[in-house]
N, C-alpha and C positions, 0 to 999 in steps of 0.2 A: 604242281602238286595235285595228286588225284582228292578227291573228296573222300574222307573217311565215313561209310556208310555204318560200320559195326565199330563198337570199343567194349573189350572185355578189360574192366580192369579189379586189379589185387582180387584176383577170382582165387576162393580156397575149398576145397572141398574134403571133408574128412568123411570116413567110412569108419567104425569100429572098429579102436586101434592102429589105423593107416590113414597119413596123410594125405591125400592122392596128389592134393594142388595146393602151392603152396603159393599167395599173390600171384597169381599170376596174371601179364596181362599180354591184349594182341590187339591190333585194330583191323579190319576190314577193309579195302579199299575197293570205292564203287569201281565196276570193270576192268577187275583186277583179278588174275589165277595167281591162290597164295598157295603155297605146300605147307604144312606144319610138318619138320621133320625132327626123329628122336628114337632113341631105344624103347624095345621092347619094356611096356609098365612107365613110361615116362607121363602119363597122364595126357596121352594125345588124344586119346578117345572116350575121356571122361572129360576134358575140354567139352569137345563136342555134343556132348549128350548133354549136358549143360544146358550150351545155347540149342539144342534143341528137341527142348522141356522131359528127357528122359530121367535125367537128374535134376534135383534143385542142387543151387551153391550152398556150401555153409556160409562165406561171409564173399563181400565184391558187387562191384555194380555192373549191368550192361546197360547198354544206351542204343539204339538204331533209328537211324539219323535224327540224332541229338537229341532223342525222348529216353527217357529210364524206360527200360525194357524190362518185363517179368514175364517170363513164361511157363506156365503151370503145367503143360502135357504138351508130347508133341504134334497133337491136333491143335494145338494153341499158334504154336509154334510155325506150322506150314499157315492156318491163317492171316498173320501175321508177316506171310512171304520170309519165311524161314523153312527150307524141306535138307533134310540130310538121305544121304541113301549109306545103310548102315554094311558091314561087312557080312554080315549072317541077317538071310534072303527073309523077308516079310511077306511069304505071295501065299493065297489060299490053293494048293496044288490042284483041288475039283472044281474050282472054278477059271473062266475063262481067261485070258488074257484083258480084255477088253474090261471083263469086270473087277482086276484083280488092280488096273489102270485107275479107274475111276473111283475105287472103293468108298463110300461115304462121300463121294458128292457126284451119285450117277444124275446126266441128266433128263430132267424131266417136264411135260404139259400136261396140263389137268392132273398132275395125281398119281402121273403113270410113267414107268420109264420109259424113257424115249430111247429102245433098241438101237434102231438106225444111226439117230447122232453118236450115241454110244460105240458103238463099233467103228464110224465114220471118222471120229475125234481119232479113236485109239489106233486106226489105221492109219494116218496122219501123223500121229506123234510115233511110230514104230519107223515107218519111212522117214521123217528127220533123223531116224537114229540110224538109218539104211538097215533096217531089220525089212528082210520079205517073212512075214510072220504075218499068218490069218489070226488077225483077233479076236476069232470064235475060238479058237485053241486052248486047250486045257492046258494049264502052267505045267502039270504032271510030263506032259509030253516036251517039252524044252530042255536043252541042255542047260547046264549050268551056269555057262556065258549069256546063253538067250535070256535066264530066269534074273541075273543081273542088268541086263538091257530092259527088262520089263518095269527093273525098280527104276529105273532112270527114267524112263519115258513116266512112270508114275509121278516123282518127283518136278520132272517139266511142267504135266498136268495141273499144278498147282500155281504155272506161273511165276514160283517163288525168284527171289531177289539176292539170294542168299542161297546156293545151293553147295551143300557140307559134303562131300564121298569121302568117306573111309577106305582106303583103297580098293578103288573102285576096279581096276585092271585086273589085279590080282585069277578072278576067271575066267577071262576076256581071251578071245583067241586074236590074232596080232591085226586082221580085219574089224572087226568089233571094238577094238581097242581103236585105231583109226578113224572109225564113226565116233567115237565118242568126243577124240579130241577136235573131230571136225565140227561136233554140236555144240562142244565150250567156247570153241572159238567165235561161234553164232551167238550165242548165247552173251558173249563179254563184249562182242562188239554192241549187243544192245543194250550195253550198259548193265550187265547182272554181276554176279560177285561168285567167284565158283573156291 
């Protein structure tokens, strides 16, 4: 029996006038690819925005490994080794790939960012995705699939333990789609939870 890393339970979320969630609950299992599947409005992606910190619950507990979990925002959230990559694209179009990767946690010596590492990381995490993408590159100039591979490698960057995709294929050309399941599979045999 795998270790249960996440437990969402009697999670309920009301919006004015609509239930979205009603108890519901799921557990997470460490290096484990779960699907949540369900119709359209079935609260799959308000689950998710949940656990990470987009939405608060109205009432339910989380736990991640085995501590009551609260998460305020979803900077809280990827801290915490929690990152989702959402269906509708988060990237700053005028800025670079590289920057769009590291966003709030460029790194830095004395004070200053450290360019080099920056682009060096980002070129490193675009090649695990098998993207040939200069990460001097403005997001503007990517296609739609690329601009999806950018959030993913964003999401990596984070390390997280827990990584949430909303359907992530969805603008994935059948190449890209291939890189991605070859970086889950990387990803779960080190033990992460996708």
């Amino acid at each position: 029996m795998r270790e249960v890393v996440l437990k969402m339970e009697n999670i309920t979320k009301e919006f004015p006038g609509v239930k979205a969630l009603d108890n519901v609950n799921l557990n997470v299992y460490k290096g484990k690819v779960m699907a949540l599947l369900g119709e359209n409005g079935a609260g799959k992606s308000t689950l998710m925005k949940i656990l990470s910190g987009v939405y608060k619950k109205t009432s339910g507990e989380l736990y991640y490994n085995n501590l009551t979990l609260e998460v305020s925002n979803p900077k809280d959230a990827m801290q915490k080794g929690i990152a989702i990559i959402h269906q509708e694209l988060n990237l700053i179009d005028e800025m670079s790939v590289a920057e769009n990767i590291f966003m709030g946690k460029y790194p830095s010596s004395k004070g200053r960012i450290s360019w080099k590492e920056l682009y060096k990381e980002a070129e490193r995490l675009l090649k695990e995705l098998g993207m040939n993408i200069n990460p001097k590159t403005k997001v503007e100039e990517l296609s739609i699939g690329q601009k999806q591979m950018v959030e993913i490698a964003k999401a990596l960057s984070f390390d997280a333990q827990i990584i949430i995709m909303d359907e992530p294929t969805d603008a994935l050309t059948d190449s890209e789609s291939k890189s991605l399941f070859d970086v889950i599979k990387k990803e779960v045999n080190d033990g992460k939870s996708k």
